[in-house]
C-alpha positions as MATLAB code, in Angstrom:
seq = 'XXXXXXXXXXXXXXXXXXXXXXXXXXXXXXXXXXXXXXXXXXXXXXXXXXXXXXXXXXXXXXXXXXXXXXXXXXX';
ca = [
      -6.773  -13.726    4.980;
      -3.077  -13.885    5.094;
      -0.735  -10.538    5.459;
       0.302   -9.858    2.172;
      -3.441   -9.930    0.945;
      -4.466   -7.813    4.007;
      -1.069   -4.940    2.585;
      -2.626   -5.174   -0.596;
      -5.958   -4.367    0.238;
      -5.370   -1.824    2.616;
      -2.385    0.459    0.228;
      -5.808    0.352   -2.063;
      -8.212    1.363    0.258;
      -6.088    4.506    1.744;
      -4.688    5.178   -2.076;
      -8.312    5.390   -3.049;
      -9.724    7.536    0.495;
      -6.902    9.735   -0.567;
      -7.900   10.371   -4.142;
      -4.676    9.309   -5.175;
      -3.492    7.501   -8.649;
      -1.162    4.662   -8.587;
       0.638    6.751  -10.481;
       0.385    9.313   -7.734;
       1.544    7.261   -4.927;
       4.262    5.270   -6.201;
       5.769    9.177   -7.075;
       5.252   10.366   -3.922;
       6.486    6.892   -2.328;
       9.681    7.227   -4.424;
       9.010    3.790   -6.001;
       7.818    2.337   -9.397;
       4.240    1.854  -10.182;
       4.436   -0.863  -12.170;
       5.321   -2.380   -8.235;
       2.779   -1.058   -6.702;
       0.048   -1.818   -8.917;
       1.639   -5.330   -8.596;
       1.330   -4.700   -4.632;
      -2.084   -3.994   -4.636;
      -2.655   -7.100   -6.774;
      -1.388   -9.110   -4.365;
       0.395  -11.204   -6.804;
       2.716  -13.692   -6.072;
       6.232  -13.001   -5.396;
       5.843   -9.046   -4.662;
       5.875   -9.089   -1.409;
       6.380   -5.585    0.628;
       9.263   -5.237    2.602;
       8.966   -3.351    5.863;
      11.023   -0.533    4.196;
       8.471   -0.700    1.201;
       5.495   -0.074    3.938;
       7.234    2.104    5.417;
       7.706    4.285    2.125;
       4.038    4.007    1.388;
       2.768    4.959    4.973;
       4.966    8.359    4.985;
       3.417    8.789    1.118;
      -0.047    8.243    2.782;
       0.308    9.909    5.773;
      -0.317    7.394    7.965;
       1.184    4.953   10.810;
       2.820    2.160    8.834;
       1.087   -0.408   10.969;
      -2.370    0.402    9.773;
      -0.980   -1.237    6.520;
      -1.215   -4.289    8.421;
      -4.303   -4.385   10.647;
      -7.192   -5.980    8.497;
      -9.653   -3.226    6.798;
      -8.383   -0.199    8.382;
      -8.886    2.148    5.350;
     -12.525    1.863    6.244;
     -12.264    3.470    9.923;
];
């Protein structure tokens, strides 16, 4: 699985522990959700930036590197 699918998955899986829209997040993440819908896609081309996961993490309230380690919403 390569990174950006791994992001994807993961800003799903903790968006979804956390009972949270996309709506939700992308507000609380101070971005647009028409991105982060597109993030958690994975589509091509929308990649996150570090700044982007970093945004998301605070929103989650979690260490930005879970973002990247492969299923961690599930733990």
């Amino acid at each position: 699985m390569i990174l950006q699918e791994i992001v994807a998955k993961n800003i799903k899986g903790y968006r979804l522990k956390h009972n949270l829209t996309q709506e939700n997040l992308a507000s609380k993440a101070k971005m647009h959700s028409n991105h982060l819908a597109r993030m958690e896609r994975g589509e091509e081309g929308v990649a996150a930036s570090l700044a982007t996961i970093e945004k998301i993490a605070k929103a989650l309230k979690i260490p930005p590197h879970l973002l990247l380690v492969p299923d961690s919403y599930k733990s």
